[in-house]
N, C-alpha and C positions, 0 to 999 in steps of 0.2 A: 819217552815219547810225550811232546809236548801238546794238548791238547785245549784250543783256542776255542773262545767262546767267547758271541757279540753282545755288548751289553746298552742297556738303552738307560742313559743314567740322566737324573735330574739336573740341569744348568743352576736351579736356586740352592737345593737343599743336597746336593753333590750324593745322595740318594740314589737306586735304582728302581725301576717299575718292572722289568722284565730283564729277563737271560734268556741265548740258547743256541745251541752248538751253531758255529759258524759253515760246518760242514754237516754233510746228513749223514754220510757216512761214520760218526764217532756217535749216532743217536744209541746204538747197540753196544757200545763201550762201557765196563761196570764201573768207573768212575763218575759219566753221565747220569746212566742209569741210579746211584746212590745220592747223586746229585741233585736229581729229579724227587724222587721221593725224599729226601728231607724239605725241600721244601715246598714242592707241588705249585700248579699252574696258579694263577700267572708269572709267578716272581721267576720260576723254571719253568720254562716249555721247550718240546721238542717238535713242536708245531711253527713254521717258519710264518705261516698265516694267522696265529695269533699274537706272533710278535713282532710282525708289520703294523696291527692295532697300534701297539704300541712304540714304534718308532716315529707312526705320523703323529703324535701328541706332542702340542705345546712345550717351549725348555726343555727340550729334549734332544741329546745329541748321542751317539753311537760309538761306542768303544769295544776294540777290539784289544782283549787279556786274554791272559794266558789262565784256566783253569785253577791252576793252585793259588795264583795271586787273587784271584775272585773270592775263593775261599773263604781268605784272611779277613776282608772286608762284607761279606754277604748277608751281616744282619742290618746292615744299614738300608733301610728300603726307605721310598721315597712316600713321604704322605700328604704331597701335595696334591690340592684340584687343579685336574689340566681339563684343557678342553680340545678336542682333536683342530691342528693345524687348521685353516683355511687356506685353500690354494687359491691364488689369484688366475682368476679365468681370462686370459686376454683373446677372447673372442670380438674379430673384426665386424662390425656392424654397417653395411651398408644403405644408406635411404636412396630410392630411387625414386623422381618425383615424376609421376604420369603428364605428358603434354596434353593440356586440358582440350579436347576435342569440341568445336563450336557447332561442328555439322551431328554429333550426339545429340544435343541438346533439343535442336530445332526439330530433328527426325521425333523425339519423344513427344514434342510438342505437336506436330503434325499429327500422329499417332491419334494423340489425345482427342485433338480437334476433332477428326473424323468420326471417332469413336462417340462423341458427344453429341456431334449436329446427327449421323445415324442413329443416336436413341432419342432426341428430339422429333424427328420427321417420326420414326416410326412409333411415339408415344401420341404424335398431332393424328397419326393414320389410323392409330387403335382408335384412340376416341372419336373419330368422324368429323377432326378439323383437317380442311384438304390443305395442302402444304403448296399451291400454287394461289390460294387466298391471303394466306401468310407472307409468302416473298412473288409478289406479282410481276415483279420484271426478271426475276431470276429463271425462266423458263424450264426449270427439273421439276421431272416428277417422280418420287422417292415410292415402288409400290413394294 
């Protein structure tokens, strides 16, 4: 019984960073299992999420052997610095440009105005300047 195992091996230094069973079902296997303890995590895991880590790193491509042939070769470990892949995000951006409103503008202006000459008259009213001395043909009287 042939028993397959994924290996995450260096592109530079023909190296590996990780091993481990291709299937889950062969993790209870005593060939695995002796497999595992000589050489212990990371180089052997039987965790498939620690050795996802390790297939998104840099120069690093994926081979699939047959256990006994891994063997032969399995003091070769890999001792280069990688750094985990970047994935290219092609997230579409769209700008969308607001139609500048002319009647906004003039309303905030209006706002303002009224807002102003009412704390005008009622600043002329607190202090006992009458507001019909001030603008004599404008006929309002602001009480």
């Amino acid at each position: 019984m042939s028993i397959q195992i994924q290996v995450a091996r260096c592109t530079q230094c023909k190296g590996y960073t990780s091993a481990a069973p291709l299937e889950q079902k062969y993790n209870n296997h005593p060939d695995i299992i002796d497999h595992y303890f000589y050489h212990g995590e990371p180089a052997f895991t039987l965790d498939l999420k620690t050795f996802e880590k390790f297939r998104n790193l840099e120069n690093t491509e994926i081979e699939i052997v047959e256990l006994y042939e891994h063997e032969k070769n399995d003091h070769q470990h890999c001792k280069c610095v990688k750094k985990p892949v970047q994935k290219a995000l092609s997230a579409k951006k769209e700008v969308f440009s607001m139609p500048k409103n002319p009647f906004a503008a003039e309303k905030s202006e209006m706002d303002n105005e009224i807002y102003f000459k009412d704390l005008y008259y009622t600043y002329n009213n607190f202090h006992g300047v009458s507001s019909s001395q001030q603008y004599g043909n404008s006929g309002r009287k602001f009480r």
